[in-house]
Every structure is written in C-alpha cells, then in structure tokens.
N, C-alpha and C positions, 0 to 999 in steps of 0.2 A: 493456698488451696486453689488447683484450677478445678471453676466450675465446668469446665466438658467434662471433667470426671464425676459431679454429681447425678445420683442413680435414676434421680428425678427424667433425667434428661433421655434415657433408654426407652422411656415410656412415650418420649414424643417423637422419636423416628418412627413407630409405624404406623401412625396414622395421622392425617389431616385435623389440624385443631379448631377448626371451623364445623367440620362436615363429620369428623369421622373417617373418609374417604382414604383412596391411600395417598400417600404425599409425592409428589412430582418434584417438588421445589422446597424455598425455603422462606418465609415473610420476616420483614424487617419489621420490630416490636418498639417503636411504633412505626405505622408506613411513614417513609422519608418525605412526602407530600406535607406532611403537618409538623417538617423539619427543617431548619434554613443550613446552609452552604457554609462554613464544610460541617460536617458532618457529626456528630459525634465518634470516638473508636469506638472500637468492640462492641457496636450497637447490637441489641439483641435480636435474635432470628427465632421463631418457631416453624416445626414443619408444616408444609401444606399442601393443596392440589392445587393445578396450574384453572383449576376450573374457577375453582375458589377466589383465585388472587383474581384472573380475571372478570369477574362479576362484580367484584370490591373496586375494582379498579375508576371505575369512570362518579361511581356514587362519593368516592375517596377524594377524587377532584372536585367535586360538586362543592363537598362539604368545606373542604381548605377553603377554596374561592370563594364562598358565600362567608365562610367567619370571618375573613379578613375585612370585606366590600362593609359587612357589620361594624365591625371596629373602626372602620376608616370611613363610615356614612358615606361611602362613593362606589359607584363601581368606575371612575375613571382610574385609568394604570397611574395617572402622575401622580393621584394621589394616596396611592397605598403605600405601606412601607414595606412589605415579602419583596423583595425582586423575583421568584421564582413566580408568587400570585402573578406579579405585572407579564412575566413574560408566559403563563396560563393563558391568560383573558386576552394579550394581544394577538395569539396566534389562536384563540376560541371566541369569535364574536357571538356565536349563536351561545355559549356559557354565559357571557358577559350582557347578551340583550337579556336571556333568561333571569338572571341573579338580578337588572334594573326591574325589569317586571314585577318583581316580591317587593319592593318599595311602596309604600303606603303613607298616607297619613292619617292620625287621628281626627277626633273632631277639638283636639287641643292644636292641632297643627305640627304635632312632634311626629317626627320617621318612626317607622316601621317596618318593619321586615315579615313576612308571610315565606318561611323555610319549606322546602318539599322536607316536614317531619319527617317521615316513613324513611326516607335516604340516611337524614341525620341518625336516626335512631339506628336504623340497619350498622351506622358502621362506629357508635359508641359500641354497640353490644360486639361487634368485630374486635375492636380494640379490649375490650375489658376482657373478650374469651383470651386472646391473645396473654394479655398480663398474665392471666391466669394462671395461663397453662406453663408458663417462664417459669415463673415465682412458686405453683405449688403442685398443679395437675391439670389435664383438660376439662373444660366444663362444658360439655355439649348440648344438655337442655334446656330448655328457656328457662331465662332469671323470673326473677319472683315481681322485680320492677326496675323500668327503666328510666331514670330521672334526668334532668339538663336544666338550669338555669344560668344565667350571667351571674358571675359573682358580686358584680354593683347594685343588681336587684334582689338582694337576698336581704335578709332583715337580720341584724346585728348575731342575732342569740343562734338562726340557724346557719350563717355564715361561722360561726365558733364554731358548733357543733359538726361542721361538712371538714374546718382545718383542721379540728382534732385528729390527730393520727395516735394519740396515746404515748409520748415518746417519753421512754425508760419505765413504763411498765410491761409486762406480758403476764397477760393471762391467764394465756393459752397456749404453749408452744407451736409453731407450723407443723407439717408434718417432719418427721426426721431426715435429713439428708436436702429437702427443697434450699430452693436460693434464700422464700423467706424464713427459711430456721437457722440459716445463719447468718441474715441481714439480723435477727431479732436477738443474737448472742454477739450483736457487733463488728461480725466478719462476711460482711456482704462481697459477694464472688468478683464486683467490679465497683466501679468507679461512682456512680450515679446516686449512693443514698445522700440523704442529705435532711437534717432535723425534722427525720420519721418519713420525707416524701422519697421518693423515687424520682431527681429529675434526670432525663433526659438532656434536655436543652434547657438551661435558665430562661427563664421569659416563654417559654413556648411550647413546655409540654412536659407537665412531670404524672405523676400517680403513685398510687396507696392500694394495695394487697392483704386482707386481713379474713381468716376463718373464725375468731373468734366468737363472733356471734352469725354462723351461717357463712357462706363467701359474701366477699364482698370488694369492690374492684371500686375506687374512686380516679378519674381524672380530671384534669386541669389544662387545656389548651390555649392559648397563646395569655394565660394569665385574667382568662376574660368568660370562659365559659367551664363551668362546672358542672360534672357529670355522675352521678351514682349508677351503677348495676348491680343489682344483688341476688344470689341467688339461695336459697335454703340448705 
C-alpha cells in the first residue's frame, strides 16, 4: 500500500492545516526541533503556509530548549544530553538567560521551572492539529481541552489511563481510506506504529490518534512530558 495514494491525503494539499490558509510549503510531523540527528525516513509532512511555519517557528525553539534545560535541571550546554539543544543555547544566550530566569525554588528548596504556558500550549495544539490531519483529517477549531503533565508526576491510575491506547481492540473504525483505518486493520502506511503508539523516534517523541470517543490526539515528548488535546 503506498500511502501517497490514500484519498485522505487529496484533502490536505489545498489548504493549510493550521490556519486553513493556502499551503506555500510543506511541515515536518513532528517539527525536527523535538527530533535528534539522523532523522527518521519518510518522516511525515502535512501541508502548510510559509506564515504559519514561520510564527511556529521561534515558540518551537522555545519549547525543545526549555524541555530539555527541564529534564537535565541545567540550562548549562555541558550539561544537556540533545547536542542539537547544546548547540541552540550556545549560539542563543538571550534563549539560554531566558529559560535560567523560569528557575525557581520552592519553599521545600526543590527546582522549579515557571514555562511561558501560552508558547507551550500554542505548539502542543500545533503538533496534535498536525497528527491529525496525517492520520484522519484537519481539525481547525479549538479543542475542547488542552492538557500537559510530566509523566513522573502523574498518579499511578491516571498515568494507566493516558498509556491506554486500547491495543487489539476497535471500536470504532477510522474513517475509511485515513492512515488510521489502516494502522487499526494492521497495515499502517509506514514504519513507526509500535504496541498502539505512533513512535517517531524511540525515547523522543511518539503519539496516539483516536475518534472513537470524539478526536483525540495524545503525545509523549522526550519520554518525559505528557500531553492530551481533544476536541468533540
């Protein structure tokens, strides 16, 4: 089966899957920023506007470099493990004083991080339109809710409930012909399913696609933060 010939796909050349808009270009699903060297193949693309990707672009950096400086309690380079993060922040001090600045501590004396939210949240709901529009069709108005947590601080019972992907049952079939109606009969168009997720890059970046109760888009960045968008 090649997926450039599923019909799903007809539907995302003429418009922007962000805006609507028309598409100039084309985004990598996920952006390569929250991806390490080399690459995955045949990484997915949806169409887009050069307006779009530009506007995404610098909040996209924000985001990589601030999860990483999270995970790694530092924003020193020597101590990160991305090399791409290290070589971000060494050629962005004014990123690298900013992301020190969101360092806090409590009154236990444990770090904390104070994220510009509104950035983070701008480019989950980016990425989860993006899966979307891959895997079933564009969803261009606001989700119903946009959630984030670490997945160490999540309490046993709802950290089950977030890995449930449901694997080897169905429902509810996808739509007929999308990527996920036939990731869900077992013949996913490429490379990356794997026991119900979608990864990407091992360790760095997978996601889950499902209509069956409403859309609903889950991902998973560098194994460390956990994200819902949902929309009705």
């Amino acid at each position: 089966m090649d997926p450039r010939h599923l019909f799903i796909d007809e539907r995302l050349t003429g418009a922007c899957v962000y805006c609507g808009g028309s598409p100039d270009t084309r985004d990598h699903v996920p952006s390569k920023v929250f991806l390490d060297e080399p690459y995955p193949p045949q990484l997915p693309v949806v169409a887009a506007c050069n307006k779009c990707n530009s506007d995404f672009s610098k909040h996209e950096q924000y985001f990589s470099c601030f999860l990483e400086c999270v995970i790694c309690g530092s924003t020193d380079a020597a101590k990160l493990h991305r090399p791409k993060i290290k070589r971000v922040l060494d050629k962005n001090p004014k990123l690298r004083s900013q992301i020190e600045a969101a360092k806090v501590e409590n009154d236990a004396g444990r770090l904390m991080w104070q994220p510009e939210i509104e950035r983070i949240e701008k480019i989950i709901l980016k990425l989860a339109r993006s899966h979307a529009a891959y895997e079933l069709y564009p969803k261009l108005e606001e989700p119903v809710e946009v959630t984030l947590a670490p997945l160490t601080e999540l309490p046993d019972q709802d950290k089950e409930v977030f890995e449930d992907v449901r694997i080897g049952t169905i429902d509810l079939l996808p739509e007929i012909g999308s990527r996920a109606f036939h990731r869900a009969l077992g013949k996913g168009p490429d490379q990356f399913l794997k026991d119900g997720w979608i990864v990407v890059q091992p360790g760095r970046y997978r996601y889950f696609v499902t209509e069956t109760e409403g859309l609903l888009v889950k991902l998973v960045l560098s194994e460390y933060l956990a994200c819902m968008v949902s929309w009705e």
